[in-house]
C-alpha positions in Angstrom: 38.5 -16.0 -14.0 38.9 -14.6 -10.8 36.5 -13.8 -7.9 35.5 -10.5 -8.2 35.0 -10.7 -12.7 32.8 -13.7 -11.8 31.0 -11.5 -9.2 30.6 -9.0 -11.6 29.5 -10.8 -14.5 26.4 -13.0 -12.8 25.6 -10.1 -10.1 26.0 -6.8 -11.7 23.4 -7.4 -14.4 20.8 -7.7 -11.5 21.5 -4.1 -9.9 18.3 -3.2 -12.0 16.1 -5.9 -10.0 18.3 -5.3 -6.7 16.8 -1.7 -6.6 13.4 -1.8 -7.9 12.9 -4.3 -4.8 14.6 -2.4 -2.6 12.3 0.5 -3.7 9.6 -0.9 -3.2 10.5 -2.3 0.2 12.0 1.2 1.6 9.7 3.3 -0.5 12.3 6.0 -0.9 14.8 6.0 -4.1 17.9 7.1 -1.8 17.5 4.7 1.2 17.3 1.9 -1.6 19.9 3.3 -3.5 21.8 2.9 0.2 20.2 -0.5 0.6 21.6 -2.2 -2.6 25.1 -0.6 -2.2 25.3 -2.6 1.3 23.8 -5.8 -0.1 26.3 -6.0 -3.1 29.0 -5.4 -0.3 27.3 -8.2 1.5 27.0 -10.5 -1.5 30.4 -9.7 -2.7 31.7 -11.0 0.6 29.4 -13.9 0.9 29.9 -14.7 -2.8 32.5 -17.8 -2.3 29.9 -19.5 -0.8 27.3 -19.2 -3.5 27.1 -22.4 -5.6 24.0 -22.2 -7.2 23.2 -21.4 -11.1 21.3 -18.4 -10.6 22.3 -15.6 -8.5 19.0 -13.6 -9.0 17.5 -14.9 -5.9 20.5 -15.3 -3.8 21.0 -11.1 -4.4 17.1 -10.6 -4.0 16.7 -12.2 -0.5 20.5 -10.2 0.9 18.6 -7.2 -0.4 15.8 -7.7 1.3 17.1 -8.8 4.4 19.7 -5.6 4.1 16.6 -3.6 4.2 14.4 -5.1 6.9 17.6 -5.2 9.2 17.9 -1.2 8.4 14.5 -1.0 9.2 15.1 -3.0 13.0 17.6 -0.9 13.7 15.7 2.0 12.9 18.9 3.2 10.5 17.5 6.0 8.2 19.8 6.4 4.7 18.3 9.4 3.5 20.7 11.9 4.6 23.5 10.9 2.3 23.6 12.2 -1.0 23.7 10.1 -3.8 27.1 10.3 -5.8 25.5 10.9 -9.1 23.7 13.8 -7.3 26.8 15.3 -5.6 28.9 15.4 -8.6 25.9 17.5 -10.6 26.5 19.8 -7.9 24.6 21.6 -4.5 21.7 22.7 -6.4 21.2 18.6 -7.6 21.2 17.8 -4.1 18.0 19.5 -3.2 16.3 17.6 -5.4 13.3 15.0 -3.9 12.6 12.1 -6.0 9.8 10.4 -4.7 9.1 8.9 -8.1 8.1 5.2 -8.0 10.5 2.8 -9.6 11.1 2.4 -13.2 9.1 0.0 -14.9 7.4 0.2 -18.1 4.8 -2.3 -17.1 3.8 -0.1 -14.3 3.6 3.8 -15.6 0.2 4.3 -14.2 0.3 6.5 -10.8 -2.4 4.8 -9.7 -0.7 1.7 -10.3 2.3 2.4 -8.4 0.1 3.5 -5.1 -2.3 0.8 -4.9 1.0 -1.2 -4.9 2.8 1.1 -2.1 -0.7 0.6 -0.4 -0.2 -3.2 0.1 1.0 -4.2 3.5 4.7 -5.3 3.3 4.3 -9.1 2.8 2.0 -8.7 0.1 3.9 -6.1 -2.0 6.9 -7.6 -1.5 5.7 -10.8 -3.1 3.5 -9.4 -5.7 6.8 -7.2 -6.9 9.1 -10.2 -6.6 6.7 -12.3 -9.2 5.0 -9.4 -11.5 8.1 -7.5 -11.7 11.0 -9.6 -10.7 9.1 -12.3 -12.8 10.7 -14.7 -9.9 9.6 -18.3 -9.4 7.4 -19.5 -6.3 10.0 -21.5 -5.3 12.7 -18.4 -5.8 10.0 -16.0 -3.8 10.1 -18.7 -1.3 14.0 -18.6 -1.0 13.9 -14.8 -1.0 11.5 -14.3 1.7 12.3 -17.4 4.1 8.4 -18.4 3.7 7.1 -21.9 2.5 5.7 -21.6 -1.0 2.2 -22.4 0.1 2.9 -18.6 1.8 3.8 -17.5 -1.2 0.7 -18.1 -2.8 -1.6 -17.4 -0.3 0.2 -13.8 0.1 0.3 -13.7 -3.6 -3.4 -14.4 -4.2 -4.7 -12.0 -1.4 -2.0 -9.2 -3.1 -3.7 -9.5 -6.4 -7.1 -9.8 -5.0 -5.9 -5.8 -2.9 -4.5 -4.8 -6.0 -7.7 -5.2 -7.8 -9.7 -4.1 -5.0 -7.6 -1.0 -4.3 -7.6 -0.1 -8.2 -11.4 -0.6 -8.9 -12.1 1.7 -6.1 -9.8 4.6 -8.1 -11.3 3.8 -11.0 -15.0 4.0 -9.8 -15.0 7.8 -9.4 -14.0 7.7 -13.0 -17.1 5.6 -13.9 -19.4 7.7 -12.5 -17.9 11.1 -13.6 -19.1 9.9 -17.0 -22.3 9.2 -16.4 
């Protein structure tokens, strides 16, 4: 099997996980869209020197870093159009989707902006293990932090979450009283 089918059968399969974390990270469906097209280019050139069995957190943390070295530089992606968009045509192009990521697990608005309310560290870790479903150890590899980091950022992102969703639901509450 040559390089690029053995690139494209272990990484291809994670484009789905590529771009919800890059979603979440850059908050905006086109600059993630941008984000995981330069980290598979990245991978695909770094990919001779992957040995391990799972690429899942190999892509994760080029992703990742692809998008907080963006960020740095103060790149913006948003003025290029996607290619599914440009080949619907100019009046697809207007379009603004600023809907959060797919994920049936997470179809609750609120939901979705307690999460984008999290400070970086905390979402990024809490999306890499509810969603991603990654190991401590992988979320360690992904986000260059020990793993005691990843469960102290872990535990204060849950702790947020709950926080941030019992104060949208409390207006609820007292509505039906």
């Amino acid at each position: 099997m040559g390089r690029r089918e053995e690139f494209e059968r272990k990484v291809l399969p994670l484009l789905p996980a590529a771009y919800n974390l890059a979603r979440w990270i850059t908050r905006h469906p086109q600059d993630a869209e941008d984000a995981v097209q330069d980290a598979l280019l990245r991978a695909f050139r770094a990919f001779d020197g992957f040995d391990g069995d799972d690429p899942k957190p190999w892509l994760l943390m080029i992703v990742r870093n692809t998008c907080r070295t963006a960020f740095r530089r103060g790149e913006r992606w948003r003025n290029v159009i996607p290619l599914d968009v440009a080949f619907r045509g100019p009046a697809a192009a207007h379009e603004a989707d600023d809907t959060p990521p797919p994920d049936s697990r997470l179809d609750a608005p609120r939901i979705h902006a307690a999460i984008e309310g999290l400070p970086d560290g905390l979402r990024e870790t809490l999306v890499l293990r509810e969603i991603e479903e990654l190991s401590y150890a992988e979320i360690a590899t992904v986000t260059e932090v020990p793993i005691g980091t990843v469960m102290s950022r872990l535990s204060r992102a849950r702790a947020r979450l709950r926080e941030a969703l019992d104060e949208t639901a409390a207006p609820t509450r007292e509505a039906e009283r």
